[in-house]
C-alpha positions in Angstrom: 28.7 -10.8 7.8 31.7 -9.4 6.0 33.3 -11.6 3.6 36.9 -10.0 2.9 38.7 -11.9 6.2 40.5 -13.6 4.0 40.1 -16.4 0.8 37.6 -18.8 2.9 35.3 -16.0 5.0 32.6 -16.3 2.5 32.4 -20.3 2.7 32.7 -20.0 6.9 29.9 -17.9 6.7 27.9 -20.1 4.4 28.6 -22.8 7.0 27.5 -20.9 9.9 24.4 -20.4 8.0 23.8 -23.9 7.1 24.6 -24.7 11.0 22.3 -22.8 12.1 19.4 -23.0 9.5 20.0 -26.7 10.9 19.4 -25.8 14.4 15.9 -24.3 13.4 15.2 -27.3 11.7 15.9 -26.9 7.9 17.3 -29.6 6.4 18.2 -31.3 3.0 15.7 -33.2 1.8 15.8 -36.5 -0.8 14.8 -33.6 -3.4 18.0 -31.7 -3.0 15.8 -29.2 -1.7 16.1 -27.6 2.1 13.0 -28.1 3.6 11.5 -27.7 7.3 9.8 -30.0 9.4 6.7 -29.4 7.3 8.4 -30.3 4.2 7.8 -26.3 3.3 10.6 -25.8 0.4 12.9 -23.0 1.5 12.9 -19.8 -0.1 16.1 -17.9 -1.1 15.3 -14.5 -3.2 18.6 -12.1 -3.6 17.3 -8.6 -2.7 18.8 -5.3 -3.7 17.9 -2.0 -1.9 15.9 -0.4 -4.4 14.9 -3.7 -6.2 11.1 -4.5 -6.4 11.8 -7.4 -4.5 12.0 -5.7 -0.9 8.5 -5.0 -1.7 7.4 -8.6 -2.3 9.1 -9.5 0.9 7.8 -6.5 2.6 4.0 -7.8 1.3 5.0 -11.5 2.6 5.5 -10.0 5.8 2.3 -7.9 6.1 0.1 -10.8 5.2 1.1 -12.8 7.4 1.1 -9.7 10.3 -2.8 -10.0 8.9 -3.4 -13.3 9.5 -2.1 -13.3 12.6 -2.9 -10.0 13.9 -6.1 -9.6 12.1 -7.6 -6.4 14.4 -4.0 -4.3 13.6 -5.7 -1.0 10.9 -2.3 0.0 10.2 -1.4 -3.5 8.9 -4.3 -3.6 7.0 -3.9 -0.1 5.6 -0.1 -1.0 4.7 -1.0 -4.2 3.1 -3.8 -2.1 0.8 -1.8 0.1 -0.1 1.0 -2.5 -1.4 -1.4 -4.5 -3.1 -2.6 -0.9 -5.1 0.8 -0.5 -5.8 1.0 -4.0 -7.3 -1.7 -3.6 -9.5 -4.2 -5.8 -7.5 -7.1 -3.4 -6.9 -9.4 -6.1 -5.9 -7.0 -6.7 -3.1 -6.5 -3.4 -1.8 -10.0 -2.8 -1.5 -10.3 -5.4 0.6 -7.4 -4.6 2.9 -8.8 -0.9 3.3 -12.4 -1.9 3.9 -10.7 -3.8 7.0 -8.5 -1.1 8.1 -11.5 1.0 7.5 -13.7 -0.8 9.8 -11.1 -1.6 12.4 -10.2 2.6 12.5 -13.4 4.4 11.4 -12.1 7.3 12.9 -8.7 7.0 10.4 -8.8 9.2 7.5 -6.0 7.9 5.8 -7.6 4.4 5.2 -10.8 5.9 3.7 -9.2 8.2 1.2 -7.0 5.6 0.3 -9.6 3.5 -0.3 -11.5 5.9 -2.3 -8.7 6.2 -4.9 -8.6 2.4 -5.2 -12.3 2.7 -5.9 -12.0 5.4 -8.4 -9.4 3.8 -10.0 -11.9 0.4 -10.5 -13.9 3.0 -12.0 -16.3 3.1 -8.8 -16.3 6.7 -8.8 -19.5 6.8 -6.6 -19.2 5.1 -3.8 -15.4 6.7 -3.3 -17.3 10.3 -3.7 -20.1 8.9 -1.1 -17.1 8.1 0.8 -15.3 11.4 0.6 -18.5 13.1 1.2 -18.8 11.1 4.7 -15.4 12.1 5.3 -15.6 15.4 4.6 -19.2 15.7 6.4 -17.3 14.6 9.8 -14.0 16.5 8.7 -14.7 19.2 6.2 -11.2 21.1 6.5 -9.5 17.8 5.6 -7.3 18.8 2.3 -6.7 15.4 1.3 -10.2 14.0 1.4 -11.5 17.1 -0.4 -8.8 16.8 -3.1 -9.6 13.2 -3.9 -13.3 14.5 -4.3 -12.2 16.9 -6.9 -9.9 14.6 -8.7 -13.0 12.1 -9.1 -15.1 14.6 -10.0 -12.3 15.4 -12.3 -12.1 12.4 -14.0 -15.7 11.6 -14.6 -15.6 14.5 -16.4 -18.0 16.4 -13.6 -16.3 19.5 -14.8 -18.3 21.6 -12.7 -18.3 19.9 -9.5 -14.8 19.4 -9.8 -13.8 23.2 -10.5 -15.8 24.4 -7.1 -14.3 21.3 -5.3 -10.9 22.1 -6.0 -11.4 26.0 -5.9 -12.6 25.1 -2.3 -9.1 23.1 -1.4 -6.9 26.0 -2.8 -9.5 28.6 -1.0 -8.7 26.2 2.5 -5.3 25.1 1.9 -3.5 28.2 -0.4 -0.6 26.1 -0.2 -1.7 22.6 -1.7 0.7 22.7 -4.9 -1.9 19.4 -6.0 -4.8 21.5 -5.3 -3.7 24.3 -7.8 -2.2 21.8 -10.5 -6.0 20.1 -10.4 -7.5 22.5 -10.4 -6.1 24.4 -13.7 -6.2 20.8 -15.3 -10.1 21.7 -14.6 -10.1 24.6 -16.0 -8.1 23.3 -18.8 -10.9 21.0 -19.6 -13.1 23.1 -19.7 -12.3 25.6 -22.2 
């Protein structure tokens, strides 16, 4: 709601709020606090646009679409890939195993859980992963980069090199494919 109507539209707006966060059963409680029925404490958080708080609220929102919509992949995949974002690999592992399982035939939650893995330093099972994909998909350009970059940064410098020449070979216009693939050779000289 706007708020320059004149010097009280900000407080008639903060009491059409308070009516109607009423109606929906909030109310103050002897604490000071607004509660509901369940004597849950009302949360307020100020969120700016590009503010890392959208993405705490945009997480709230996807667990809960988990819990309650728990066969959804894309959900699952979402919530992964927020909780990799966040910094809780553990998490998103377990987020992309589901949207994994609840998609097999998905892609994008398999390589995106084999860079979680290879970042937790599991390097093998995301290349066994990758490998699957790959055997079922081989002309997929993401899944065959994400196999080079492993290779890559287990220092499989040989592997990595024919992995990535392969993507470029495939996919002449994979900009990530040629900038791996000279930090390869980079490594290697």
């Amino acid at each position: 709601p706007r708020t320059d109507g004149g010097p009280n539209a900000l407080r008639d707006n903060l009491r059409r709020a308070r009516d109607l966060l009423a109606e929906a059963g909030w109310n103050v409680a002897a604490d000071g606090k607004l509660r509901n029925a369940k004597g849950d404490a009302f949360e307020f958080e100020y969120l700016e646009p590009n503010r890392i708080g959208r993405n705490n609220e945009f997480q709230r929102n996807l667990e809960r679409a988990a819990r309650d919509g728990p066969t959804l992949a894309p959900i699952h995949l979402q919530l992964g890939l927020l909780r990799q974002q966040s910094g809780d690999l553990e998490g998103a592992i377990m987020a992309l195993r589901k949207a994994a399982a609840l998609d097999p035939a998905s892609g994008e939650a398999r390589n995106a859980l084999a860079l979680v893995l290879v970042q937790r330093g599991q390097a093998a099972e995301a290349e066994a992963l990758l490998d699957g994909l790959l055997a079922a998909n081989p002309d997929d350009p993401v899944a065959r980069l994400n196999l080079g970059m492993s290779q890559l940064q287990r220092g499989d410098l040989t592997r990595a090199v024919a992995t990535l020449q392969e993507v470029v070979r495939r996919h002449p216009a994979s900009a990530e494919g040629f900038y791996h693939l000279g930090m390869a050779f980079k490594q290697q000289d």
